[in-house]
C-alpha positions in Angstrom: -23.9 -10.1 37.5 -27.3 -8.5 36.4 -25.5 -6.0 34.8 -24.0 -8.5 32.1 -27.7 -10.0 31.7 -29.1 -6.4 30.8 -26.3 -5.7 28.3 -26.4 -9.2 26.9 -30.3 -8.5 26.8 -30.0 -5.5 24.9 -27.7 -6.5 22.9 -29.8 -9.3 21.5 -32.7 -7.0 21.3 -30.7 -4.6 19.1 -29.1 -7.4 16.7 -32.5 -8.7 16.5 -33.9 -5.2 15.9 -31.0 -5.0 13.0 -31.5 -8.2 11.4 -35.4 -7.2 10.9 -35.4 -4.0 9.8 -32.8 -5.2 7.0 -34.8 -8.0 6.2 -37.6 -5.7 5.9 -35.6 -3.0 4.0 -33.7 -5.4 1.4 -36.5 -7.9 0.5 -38.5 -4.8 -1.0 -38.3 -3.4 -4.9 -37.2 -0.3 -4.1 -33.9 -1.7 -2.2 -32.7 -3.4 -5.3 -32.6 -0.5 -7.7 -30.9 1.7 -5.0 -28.1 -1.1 -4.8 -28.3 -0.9 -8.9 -27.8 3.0 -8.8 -25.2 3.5 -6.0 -23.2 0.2 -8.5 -23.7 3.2 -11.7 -22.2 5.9 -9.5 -19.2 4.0 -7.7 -18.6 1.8 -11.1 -18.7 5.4 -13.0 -16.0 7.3 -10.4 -13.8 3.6 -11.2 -13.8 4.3 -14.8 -13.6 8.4 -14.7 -11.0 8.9 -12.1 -8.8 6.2 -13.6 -9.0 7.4 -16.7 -8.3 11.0 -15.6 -5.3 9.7 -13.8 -4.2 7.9 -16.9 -4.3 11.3 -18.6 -3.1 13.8 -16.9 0.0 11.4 -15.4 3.3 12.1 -16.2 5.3 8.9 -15.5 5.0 6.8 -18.4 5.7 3.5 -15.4 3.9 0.2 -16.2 3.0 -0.4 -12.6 1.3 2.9 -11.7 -0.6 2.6 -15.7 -1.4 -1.2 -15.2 -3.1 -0.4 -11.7 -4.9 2.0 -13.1 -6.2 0.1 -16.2 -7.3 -2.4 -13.5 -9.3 0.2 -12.0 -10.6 0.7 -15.5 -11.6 -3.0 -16.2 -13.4 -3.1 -12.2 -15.4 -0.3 -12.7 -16.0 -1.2 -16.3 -17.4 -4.9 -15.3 -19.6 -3.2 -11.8 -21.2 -1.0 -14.1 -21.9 -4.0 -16.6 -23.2 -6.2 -13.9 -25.3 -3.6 -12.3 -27.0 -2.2 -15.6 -27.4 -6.1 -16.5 -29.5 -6.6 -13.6 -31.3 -3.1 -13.8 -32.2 -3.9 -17.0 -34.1 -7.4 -15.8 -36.6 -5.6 -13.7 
């Protein structure tokens, strides 16, 4: 029986360790452009790797295009949204 009060103890401790070092982390400057910049990267990779696939594809099927330009319009509007909001600071 202690044994489940130490491992509910320290489980506590460590979500409550968690929950203030993200607190601490995201409620800073810094944490908001690094969210902004990792949006550029993964909304840029959407857009190329779509786009290469488009390319270099040789089955002229709607359904494997249509994902793709799907791909193309998500990466398009995370890169918007991110730049947006980099652009405010």
């Amino acid at each position: 029986m202690k044994k489940i009060y130490w491992i509910l103890f320290i489980v506590v401790g460590l979500v409550f360790s968690a929950f203030t070092v993200t607190c601490g982390v995201f409620d800073s400057h810094l944490a908001d452009l690094t969210i902004d910049w990792l949006a550029f990267i993964a909304g840029s990779f959407l857009v190329i790797e779509a786009l290469h696939k488009i390319f270099t594809s040789k089955s002229p099927l709607l359904r494997d295009q249509l994902f793709r330009a799907f791909r193309v319009v998500i990466g398009t509007c995370v890169f918007t949204i991110h730049l947006l909001q980099f652009m405010r600071y």
